[in-house]
Structures are given as structure tokens and as C-alpha cells.
SEROMAR-627286 format. One record per residue (C-alpha): z, y, x; residue in one letter. Coordinates in Angstrom, 1 decimal, padded with zeros to 4 digits. Last residue first. Example, Ala and Ser with C-alpha at 12.3 -4.5 7.8 and 13.67 -1.06 7.14 Angstrom:
<atoms>
      pz      py      px  r
   007.1  -001.1   013.7  S
   007.8  -004.5   012.3  A
</atoms>
This chain:
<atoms>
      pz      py      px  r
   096.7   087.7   137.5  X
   100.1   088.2   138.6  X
   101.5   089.4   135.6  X
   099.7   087.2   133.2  X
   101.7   086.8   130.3  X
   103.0   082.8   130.9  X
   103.9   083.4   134.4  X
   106.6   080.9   135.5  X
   107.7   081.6   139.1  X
   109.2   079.5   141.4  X
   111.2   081.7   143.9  X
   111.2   081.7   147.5  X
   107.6   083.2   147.6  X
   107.9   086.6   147.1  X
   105.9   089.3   145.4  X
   107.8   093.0   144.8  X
   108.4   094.1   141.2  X
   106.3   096.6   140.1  X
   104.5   094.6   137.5  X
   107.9   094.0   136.0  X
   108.7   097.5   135.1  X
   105.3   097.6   133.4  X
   106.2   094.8   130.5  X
   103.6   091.9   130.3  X
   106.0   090.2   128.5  X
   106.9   085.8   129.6  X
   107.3   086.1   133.1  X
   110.0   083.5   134.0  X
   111.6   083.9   137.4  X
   113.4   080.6   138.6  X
   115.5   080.7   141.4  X
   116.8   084.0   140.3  X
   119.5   086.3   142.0  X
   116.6   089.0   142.7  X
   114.8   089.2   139.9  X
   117.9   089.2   137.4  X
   119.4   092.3   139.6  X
   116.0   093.7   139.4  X
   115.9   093.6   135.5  X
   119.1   094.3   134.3  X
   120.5   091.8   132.6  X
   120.9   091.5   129.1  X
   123.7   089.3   126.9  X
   121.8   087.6   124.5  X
   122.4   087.7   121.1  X
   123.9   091.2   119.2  X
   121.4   092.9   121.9  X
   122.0   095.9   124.3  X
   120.1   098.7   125.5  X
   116.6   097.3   124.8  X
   113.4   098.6   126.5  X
   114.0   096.8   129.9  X
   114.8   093.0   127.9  X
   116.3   090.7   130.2  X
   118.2   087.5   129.7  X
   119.5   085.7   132.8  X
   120.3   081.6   132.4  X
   122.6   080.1   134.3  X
   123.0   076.5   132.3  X
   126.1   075.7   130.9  X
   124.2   074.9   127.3  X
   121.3   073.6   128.8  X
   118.9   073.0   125.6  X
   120.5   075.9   123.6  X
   119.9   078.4   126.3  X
   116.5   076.7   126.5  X
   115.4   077.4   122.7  X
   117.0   080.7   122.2  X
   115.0   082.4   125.7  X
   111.6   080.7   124.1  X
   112.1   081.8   120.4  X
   113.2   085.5   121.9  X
   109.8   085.2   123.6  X
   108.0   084.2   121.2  X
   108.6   087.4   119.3  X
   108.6   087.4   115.4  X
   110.2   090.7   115.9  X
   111.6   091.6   118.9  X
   110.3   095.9   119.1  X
   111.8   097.3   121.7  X
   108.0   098.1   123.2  X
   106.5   098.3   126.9  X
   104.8   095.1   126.5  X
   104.6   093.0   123.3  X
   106.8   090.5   121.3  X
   110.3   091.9   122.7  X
   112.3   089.7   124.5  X
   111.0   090.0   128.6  X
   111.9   088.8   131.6  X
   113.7   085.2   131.2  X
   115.7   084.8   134.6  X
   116.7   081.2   135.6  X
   119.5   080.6   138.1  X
   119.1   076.7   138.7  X
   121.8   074.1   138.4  X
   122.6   071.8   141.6  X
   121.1   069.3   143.7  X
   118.4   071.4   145.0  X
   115.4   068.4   144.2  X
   116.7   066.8   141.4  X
   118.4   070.5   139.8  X
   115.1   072.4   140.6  X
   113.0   069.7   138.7  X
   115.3   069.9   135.8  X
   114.9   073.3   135.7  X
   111.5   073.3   135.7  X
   110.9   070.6   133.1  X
   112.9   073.3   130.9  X
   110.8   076.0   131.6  X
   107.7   073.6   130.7  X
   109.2   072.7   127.6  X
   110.1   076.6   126.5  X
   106.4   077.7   127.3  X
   105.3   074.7   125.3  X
   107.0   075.5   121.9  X
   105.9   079.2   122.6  X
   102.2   077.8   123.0  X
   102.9   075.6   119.6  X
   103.1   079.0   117.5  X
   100.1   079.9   118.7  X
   098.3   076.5   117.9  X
   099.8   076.3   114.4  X
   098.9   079.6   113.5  X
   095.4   079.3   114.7  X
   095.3   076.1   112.7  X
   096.5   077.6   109.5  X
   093.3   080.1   110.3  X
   090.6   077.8   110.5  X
   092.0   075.8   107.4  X
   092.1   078.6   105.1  X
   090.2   077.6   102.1  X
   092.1   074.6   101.5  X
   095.7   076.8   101.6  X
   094.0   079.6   099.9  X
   097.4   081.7   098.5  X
   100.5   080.4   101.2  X
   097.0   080.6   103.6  X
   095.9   084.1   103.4  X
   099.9   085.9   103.2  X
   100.7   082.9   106.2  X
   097.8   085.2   108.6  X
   099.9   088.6   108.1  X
   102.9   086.9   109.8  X
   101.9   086.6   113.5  X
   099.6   089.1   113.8  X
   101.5   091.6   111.8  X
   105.3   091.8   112.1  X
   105.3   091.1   116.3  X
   104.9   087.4   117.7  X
   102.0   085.8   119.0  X
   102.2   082.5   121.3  X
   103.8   082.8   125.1  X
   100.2   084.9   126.1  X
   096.3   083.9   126.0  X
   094.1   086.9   127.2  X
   091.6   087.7   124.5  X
   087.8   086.4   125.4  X
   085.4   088.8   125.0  X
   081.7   087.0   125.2  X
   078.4   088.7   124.4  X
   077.3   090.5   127.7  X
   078.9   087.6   129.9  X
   081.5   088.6   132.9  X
   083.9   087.9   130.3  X
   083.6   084.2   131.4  X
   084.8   085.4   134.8  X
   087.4   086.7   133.5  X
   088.7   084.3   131.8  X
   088.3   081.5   134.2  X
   090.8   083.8   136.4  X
   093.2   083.8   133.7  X
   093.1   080.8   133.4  X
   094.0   079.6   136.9  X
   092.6   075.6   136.7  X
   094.7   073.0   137.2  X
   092.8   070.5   134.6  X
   096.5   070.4   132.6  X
   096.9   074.3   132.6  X
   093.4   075.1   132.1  X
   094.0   072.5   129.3  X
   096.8   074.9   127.5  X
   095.6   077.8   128.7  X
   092.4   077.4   126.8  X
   094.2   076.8   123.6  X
   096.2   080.1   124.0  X
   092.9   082.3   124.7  X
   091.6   080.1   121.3  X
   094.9   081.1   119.5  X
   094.3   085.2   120.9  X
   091.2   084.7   118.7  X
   092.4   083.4   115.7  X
   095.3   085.9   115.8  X
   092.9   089.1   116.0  X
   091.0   087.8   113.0  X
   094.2   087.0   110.8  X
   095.2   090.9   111.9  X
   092.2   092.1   110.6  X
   092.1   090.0   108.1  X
   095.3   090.7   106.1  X
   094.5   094.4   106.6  X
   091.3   094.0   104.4  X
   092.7   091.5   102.2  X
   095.0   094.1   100.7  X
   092.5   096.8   100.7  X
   089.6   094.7   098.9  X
   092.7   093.9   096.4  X
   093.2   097.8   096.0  X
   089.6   099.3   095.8  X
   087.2   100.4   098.4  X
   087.1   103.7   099.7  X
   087.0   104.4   103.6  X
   089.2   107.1   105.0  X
   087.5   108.5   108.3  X
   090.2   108.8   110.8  X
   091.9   112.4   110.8  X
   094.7   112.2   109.4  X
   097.2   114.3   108.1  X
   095.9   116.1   104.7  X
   093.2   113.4   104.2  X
   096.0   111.4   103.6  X
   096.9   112.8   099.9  X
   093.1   113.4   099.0  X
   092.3   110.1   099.7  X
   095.3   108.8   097.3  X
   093.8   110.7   094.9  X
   090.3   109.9   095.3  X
   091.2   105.8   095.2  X
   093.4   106.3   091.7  X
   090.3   108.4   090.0  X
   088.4   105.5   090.6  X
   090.5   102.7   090.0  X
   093.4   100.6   090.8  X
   093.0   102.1   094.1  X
   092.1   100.9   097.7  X
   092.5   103.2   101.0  X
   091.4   101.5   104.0  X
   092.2   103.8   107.0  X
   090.2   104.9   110.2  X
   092.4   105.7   113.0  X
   093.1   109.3   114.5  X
   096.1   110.7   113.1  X
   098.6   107.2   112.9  X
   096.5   106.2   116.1  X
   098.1   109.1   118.1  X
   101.5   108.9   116.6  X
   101.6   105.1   116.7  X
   101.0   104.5   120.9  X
   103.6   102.2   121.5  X
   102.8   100.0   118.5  X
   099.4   099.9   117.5  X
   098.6   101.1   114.4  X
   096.9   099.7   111.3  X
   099.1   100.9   108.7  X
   097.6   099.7   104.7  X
   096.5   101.6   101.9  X
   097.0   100.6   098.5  X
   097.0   102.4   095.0  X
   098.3   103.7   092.1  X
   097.5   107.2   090.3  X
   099.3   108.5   087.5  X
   098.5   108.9   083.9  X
   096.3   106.3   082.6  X
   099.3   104.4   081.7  X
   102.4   106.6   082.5  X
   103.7   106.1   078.7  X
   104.2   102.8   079.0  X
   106.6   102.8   081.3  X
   108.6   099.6   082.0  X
   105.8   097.6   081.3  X
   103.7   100.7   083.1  X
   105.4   100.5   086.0  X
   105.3   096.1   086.2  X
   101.6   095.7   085.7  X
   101.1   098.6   088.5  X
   103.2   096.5   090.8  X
   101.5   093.3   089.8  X
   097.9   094.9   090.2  X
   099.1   096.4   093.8  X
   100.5   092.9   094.6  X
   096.8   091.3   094.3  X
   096.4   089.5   097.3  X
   099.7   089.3   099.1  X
   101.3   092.3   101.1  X
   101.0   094.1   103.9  X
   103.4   097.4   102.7  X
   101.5   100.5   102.8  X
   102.0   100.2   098.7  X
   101.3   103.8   097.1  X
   102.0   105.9   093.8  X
   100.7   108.9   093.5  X
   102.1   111.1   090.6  X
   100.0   113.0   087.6  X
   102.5   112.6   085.0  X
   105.5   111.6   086.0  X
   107.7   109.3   088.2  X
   111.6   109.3   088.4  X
   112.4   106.0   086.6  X
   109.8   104.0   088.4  X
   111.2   105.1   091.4  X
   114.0   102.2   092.0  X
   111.8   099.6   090.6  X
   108.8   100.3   093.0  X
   111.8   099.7   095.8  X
   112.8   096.5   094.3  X
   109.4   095.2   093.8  X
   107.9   095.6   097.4  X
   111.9   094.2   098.4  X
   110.9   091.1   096.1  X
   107.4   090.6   097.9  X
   108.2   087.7   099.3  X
   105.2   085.8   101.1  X
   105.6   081.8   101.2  X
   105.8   080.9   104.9  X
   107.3   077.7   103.8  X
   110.7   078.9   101.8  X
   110.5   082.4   101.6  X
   109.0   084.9   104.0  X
   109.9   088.6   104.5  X
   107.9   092.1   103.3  X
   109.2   094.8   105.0  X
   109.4   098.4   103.3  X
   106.7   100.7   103.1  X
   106.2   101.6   099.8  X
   105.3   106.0   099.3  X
   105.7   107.8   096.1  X
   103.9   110.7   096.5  X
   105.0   114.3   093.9  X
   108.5   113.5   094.3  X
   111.6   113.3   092.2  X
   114.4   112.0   094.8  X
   114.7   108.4   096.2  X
   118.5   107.5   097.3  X
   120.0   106.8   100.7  X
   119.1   109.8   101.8  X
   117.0   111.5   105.2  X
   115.3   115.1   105.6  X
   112.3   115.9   106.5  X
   110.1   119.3   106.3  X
   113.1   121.4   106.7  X
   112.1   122.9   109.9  X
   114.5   121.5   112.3  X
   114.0   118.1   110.5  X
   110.5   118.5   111.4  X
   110.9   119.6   115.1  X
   113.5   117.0   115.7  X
   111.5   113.8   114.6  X
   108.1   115.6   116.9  X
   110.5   115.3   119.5  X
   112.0   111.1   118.9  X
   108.1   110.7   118.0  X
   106.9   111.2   121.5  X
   107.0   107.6   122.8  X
   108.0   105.0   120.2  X
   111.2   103.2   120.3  X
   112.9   103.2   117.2  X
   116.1   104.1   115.9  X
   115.1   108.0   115.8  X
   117.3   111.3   116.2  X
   116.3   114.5   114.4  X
   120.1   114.3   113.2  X
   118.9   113.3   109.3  X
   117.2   110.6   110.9  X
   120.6   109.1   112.5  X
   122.2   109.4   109.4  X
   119.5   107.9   107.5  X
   119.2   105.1   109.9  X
   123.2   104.5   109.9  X
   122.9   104.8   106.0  X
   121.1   101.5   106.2  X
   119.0   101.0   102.5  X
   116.3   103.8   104.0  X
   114.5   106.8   102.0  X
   112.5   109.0   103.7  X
   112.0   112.5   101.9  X
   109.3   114.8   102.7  X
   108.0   117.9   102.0  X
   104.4   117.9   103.3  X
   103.6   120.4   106.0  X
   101.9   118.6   108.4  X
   104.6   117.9   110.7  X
   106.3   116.0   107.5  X
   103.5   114.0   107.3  X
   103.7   113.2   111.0  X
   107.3   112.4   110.5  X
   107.2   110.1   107.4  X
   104.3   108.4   108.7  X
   106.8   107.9   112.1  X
   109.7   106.5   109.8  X
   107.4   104.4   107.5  X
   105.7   101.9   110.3  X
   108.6   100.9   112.0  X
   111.1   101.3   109.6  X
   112.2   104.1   107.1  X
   111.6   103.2   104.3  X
   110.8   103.8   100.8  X
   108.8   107.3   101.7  X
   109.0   110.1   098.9  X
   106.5   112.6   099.6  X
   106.6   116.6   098.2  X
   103.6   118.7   097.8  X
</atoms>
């Protein structure tokens, strides 16, 4: 069996690899040559533990291999990003430009599958637009969708072991695209069909947002009642029915904090609990930056001159490179652009070097800072030693 991933991201380069470790020929396809050159040396662009290995076992073997260009497979696989246009409006154009670029080579019996999270009913439009351009594959090949649930930082264990939705256009679609996965993971595969599947992984992540937004809320009047939330939190987690999520400097990452805008661009009335999660999250990393900045301006009264401020943390989770949708990166951007000549120390442990920000490292930033803001969760920082000549901002719960 041979795969053709569209991809070569996040989600699609470590899929690629663990299919590849279990003996599927596969091809990952990726639009930046430096990725596919990069891949095609058993080296990864990601940050994920244990995948850059298993990446130069399998392209040791033969089992992956890296181009530019999709090649006659038996799988089809999507999983390239899919961006927002205008207000929060989903755009599924790079969904359609990939299924474009392999309509050409499929045939007769072929799977064909979206991982990509996408809008309510993109599978149907997809399949609409093969078989317009194909008519002859029309009960022919199998189409359907099956989104990633994986956590990054731990991928290659939850890529084997978690459940998956798999949703086809039909029957016959669903069975084949269970038999395909069946051959590398282990999770049970639960069938359902392709717009159950699209909703599915738009709720999960919908779900997880509403509740970290509530966590958020409450640290917004704990903050103003001067209560530790954190603390309160656990306590109230001492009840057998109540799991509260920790609150954080809003939601970021290229699930949680876009996945909720695919349910409300399409049900805006229907979706009123969830716009307002999204509203609320996004608001905590508005606040995070105004209380910073408050600080700063508190230091300069009372010191008489500018504060050094370290900002510990870009990427939108702990012990991850990843900075998409990250509040953090909103938070750093927002105050450097508020105090232009300000002295203001960006650091990011599991990045080597940004386009942005010039980074700092760490323990340098900890120690020449007057103000240490804690806005990641990220392990180096736990280990830092406590002191009390610095004012510190702790918006991810380092000290709790």
C-alpha cells in the first residue's frame, strides 16, 4: 500500500512517519521545499519528542520519502492548514487546492481522506468537486473524514493509542478508510459518517474552550475580589462532580482557539454560548497585556526610570515550539508596541531564534528583570529560584 500525505505540518509529518514505521509506502507532500528537503534527510522542522528518530528510521528504510509534487498512490491523505478570511470566516481554499492537485492521479478503488478541521460539510463539497471533474470515479473510490485529536508534545504515543472518528460518504467509504488506519493505530475507530465527523472534532475542541473560558472568567474577578485563583480552584476541585480547567493568558494553538469560529461563522444564532467563550478568552490576553503595562508604569512612578520586563514564554502551551494563535506572542506584540523604547526581554526555551522578537535566554532574562512575566507553564521556568526583589506577573500558574 502506498499513502500520499498533502502536508507535512504539524499533524501530517508525524502521521506520515508512523505510517511509514508501519510499513505503508509513503509520500509526504509539502509546498516549502526546505521541509521536503529537510524530511528527505530524516531530519524534522517540528518539535516533538521522539519523532526526529523514528523520522530517520523510516527514511532509512525507504518507507518515506519527501517531494514537492503528489505521486500515484493507493491513500490520498488532506492535511494541510485551514486559515481564516475576513471575520473568522473558515477557508477551505488550501483543502480544495490540494484535492485538486490529486484529482488527476486517482483511480479506481482509491481512498481519499480530509484530516483537515474543516467546516460542516466540506467532505460533501470535496467529493462534489472529484467527481465534477471525474465522473467516471463516482461510485468508484472511497471518500471520507477523519480528524487528528492529539496532544502536542506527546503525538506519537496518542497518534497509536487514541480513539479516532472516521466518517465516510457512505458505507463502503467508512470501512475503507477503517481498514487503512486500523493498520497503525490502535484506538478504537468509531464509525459515523463524514459531517457527524466534521462536527465531532469541531466540538471537542469547542467544549474544551468553553471550559478553559469559565477558568479565565474566574480569574478575572478573583483578580478584582483579591482572591488567589488558583488556590480557589482547587479547592472547588476538591468536589466529586466539579473539574474546573486552570484559567491561562487566553487559548491559543490551531485547535482550541480556531476550531470554535468553524461552529459560529455557520450557526451564528445557534452558537451564542460558544461566541462568548471566544470572546472571553480572547479578552484574558487583552487583559494580561493591560495589566503588564499598568506595571510598568507603576515601576517607572515609583523607581524613576524604565523597567526591565522579561516575557517568559511565546509558544501557546508548555514545553512546545509551537506559536500559533498563542496569546502570548499577542501579549509580548502588544506592549513592545505600547512602550516603544521600553526594555523588554523576549524568551521562548523551545525556539532557536524568531523572525520577530529577538530571544533571550531564559536565566539571563530572570535575572536582569524587574518585572518577570510568567505567561507558559514551560518546565525550565518552574526551576527557576523564588525571590522577592522582582514583581512577578503569573498569568499560567507557575507558583501556584
Amino acid at each position: 500500500m502506498k499513502a500520499c500525505f498533502m502536508g507535512l505540518g504539524y499533524i501530517g509529518l508525524p502521521t506520515a512517519i508512523i505510517a511509514a514505521e508501519n510499513g505503508i509506502e509513503v509520500i509526504g507532500v509539502d509546498i516549502n521545499p526546505q521541509v521536503v528537503e529537510m524530511t528527505n534527510k530524516g531530519e524534522i522542522h517540528i518539535v516533538e519528542p521522539g519523532l526526529q528518530e523514528l523520522c530517520q528510521q523510516v527514511v532509512a528504510s525507504g518507507h518515506l520519502k519527501a517531494s514537492v509534487e503528489p505521486e500515484v498512490s493507493d491513500v490520498y491523505l488532506i492535511v494541510v492548514p485551514t486559515p481564516f478570511k475576513g471575520n473568522h470566516e473558515p477557508d477551505i481554499s488550501y483543502v480544495e487546492t490540494a484535492t485538486r492537485s490529486v484529482i488527476p492521479l486517482l483511480k479506481k478503488g482509491d481512498l481519499f481522506v480530509i484530516e483537515s478541521t474543516s467546516p460542516v460539510g466540506t467532505t460533501e463539497k470535496m467529493t462534489q468537486l472529484i467527481f465534477s471533474l471525474r465522473p467516471e470515479l463516482k461510485d468508484n473510490i472511497f471518500i471520507a473524514y477523519c480528524p487528528e485529536r492529539v496532544l502536542p508534545g506527546n503525538v506519537i504515543y496518542e497518534l497509536v493509542h487514541n480513539d479516532r472518528v472516521i466518517g465516510g460518504i457512505d458505507e463502503e467509504s467508512t470501512e475503507a478508510a477503517v481498514g487503512f488506519y486500523s493498520r497503525f493505530v490502535k484506538g478504537t475507530l468509531h464509525k459515523t459518517n463524514s459531517k457527524t465527523a466534521e462536527m465531532c472534532k469541531l466540538t471537542e475542541n469547542s467544549s474544551r474552550d468553553v471550559q478553559i473560558a469559565f477558568a479565565n472568567e474566574l480569574s478575572l474577578i478573583c483578580d478584582k475580589a483579591g482572591i488567589n485563583v488558583w488556590k480557589l480552584i482547587e479547592l472547588a476541585n476538591k468536589h466529586p462532580r466539579v473539574n474546573i480547567l486552570q484559567p491561562g493568558a487566553g487559548v491559543g494553538g490551531h485547535c482550541i482557539a480556531v476550531d470554535p469560529y468553524f461552529i459560529t461563522a455557520e450557526f451564528p444564532y445557534e452558537s451564542q454560548l460558544i461566541a462568548k467563550a471566544r470572546e472571553i478568552n480572547n479578552y484574558k490576553a487583552f487583559w494580561c497585556a493591560e495589566k503588564i503595562e499598568k506595571e510598568m508604569l507603576k515601576f517607572e512612578l515609583q523607581h524613576h526610570r524604565k523597567p526591565v520586563v522579561a516575557m517568559m514564554g511565546l509558544a501557546f502551551k508548555p514545553n512546545i515550539d509551537d506559536l500559533r494563535e498563542s496569546p502570548a506572542k499577542y501579549i509580548t506584540t502588544k506592549v513592545m508596541q505600547s512602550h516603544n523604547n521600553a526594555d523588554i526581554l523576549v524568551v521562548e526555551p523551545n525556539v532557536k531564534e524568531h523572525k520577530v522578537f529577538k530571544l533571550t535566554d531564559y536565566k539571563v532574562a530572570y535575572e536582569k528583570a524587574d518585572i518577570v512575566v510568567f505567561m507558559v507553564a514551560h518546565k525550565e521556568f518552574k526551576e527557576l529560584p523564588h525571590t522577592d526583589d522582582k514583581i512577578i506577573l503569573d498569568f499560567c500558574g507557575i507558583n501556584s
